[in-house]
C-alpha positions in Angstrom: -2.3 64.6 -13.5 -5.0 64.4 -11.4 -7.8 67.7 -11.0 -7.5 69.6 -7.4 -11.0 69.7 -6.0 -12.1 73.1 -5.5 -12.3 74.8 -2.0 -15.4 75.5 0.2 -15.7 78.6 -1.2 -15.0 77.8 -5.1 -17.5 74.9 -4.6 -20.2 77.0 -2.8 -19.4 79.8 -6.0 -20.0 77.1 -8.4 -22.9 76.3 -6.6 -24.6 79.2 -6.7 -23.9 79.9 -10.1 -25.5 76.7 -11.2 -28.7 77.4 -9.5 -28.9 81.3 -10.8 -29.0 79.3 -13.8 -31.9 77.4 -13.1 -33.3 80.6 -12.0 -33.2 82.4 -15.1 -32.4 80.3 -18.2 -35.2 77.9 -19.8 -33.2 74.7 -19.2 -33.9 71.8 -21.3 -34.3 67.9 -19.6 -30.6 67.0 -20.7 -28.8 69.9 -18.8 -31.5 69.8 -15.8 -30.0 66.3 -15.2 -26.2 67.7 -15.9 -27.1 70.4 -13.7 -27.9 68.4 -10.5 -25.0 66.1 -11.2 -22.6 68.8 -10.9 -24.9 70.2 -7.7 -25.1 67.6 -5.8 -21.3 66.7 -6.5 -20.0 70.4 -5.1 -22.6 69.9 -2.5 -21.0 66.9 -1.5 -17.7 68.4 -1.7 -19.4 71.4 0.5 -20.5 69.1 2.8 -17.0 67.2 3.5 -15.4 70.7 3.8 -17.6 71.7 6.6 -17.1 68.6 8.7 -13.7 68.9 8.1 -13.1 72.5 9.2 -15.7 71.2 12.2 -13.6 68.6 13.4 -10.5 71.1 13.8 -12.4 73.0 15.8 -13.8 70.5 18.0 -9.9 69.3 18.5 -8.9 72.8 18.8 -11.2 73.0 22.0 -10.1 69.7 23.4 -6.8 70.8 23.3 -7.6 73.7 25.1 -10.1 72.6 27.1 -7.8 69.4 28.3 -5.1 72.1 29.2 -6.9 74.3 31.4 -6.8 77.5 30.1 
């Protein structure tokens, strides 16, 4: 079974959460590097979200745009 990947907002949570945790925890080398890992992986995932929900739009405006409304 293969893991769903999390939603704009459940990635953009996560994110958040991991860098309050930079903010206020003493983090050792070891999770630093786990840290950014995961960070720049839901960042990604943030990233491919946006340009996805962009593109709909941008079709949604051809398509009305095309039709004269």
């Amino acid at each position: 079974m293969t893991k769903k990947e999390p939603t704009f907002t459940e990635a953009f949570q996560k994110l958040d959460d991991l860098s309050k945790k930079f903010e206020q925890q003493d983090v050792d080398l070891e999770t630093s590097v786990t840290y950014l890992e995961q960070g720049l992986k839901l960042a990604s995932i943030c990233k491919k979200r946006l340009a996805e929900v962009e593109n709909t739009v941008m079709q949604i405006q051809e398509k009305y745009n095309e039709s004269n409304i």
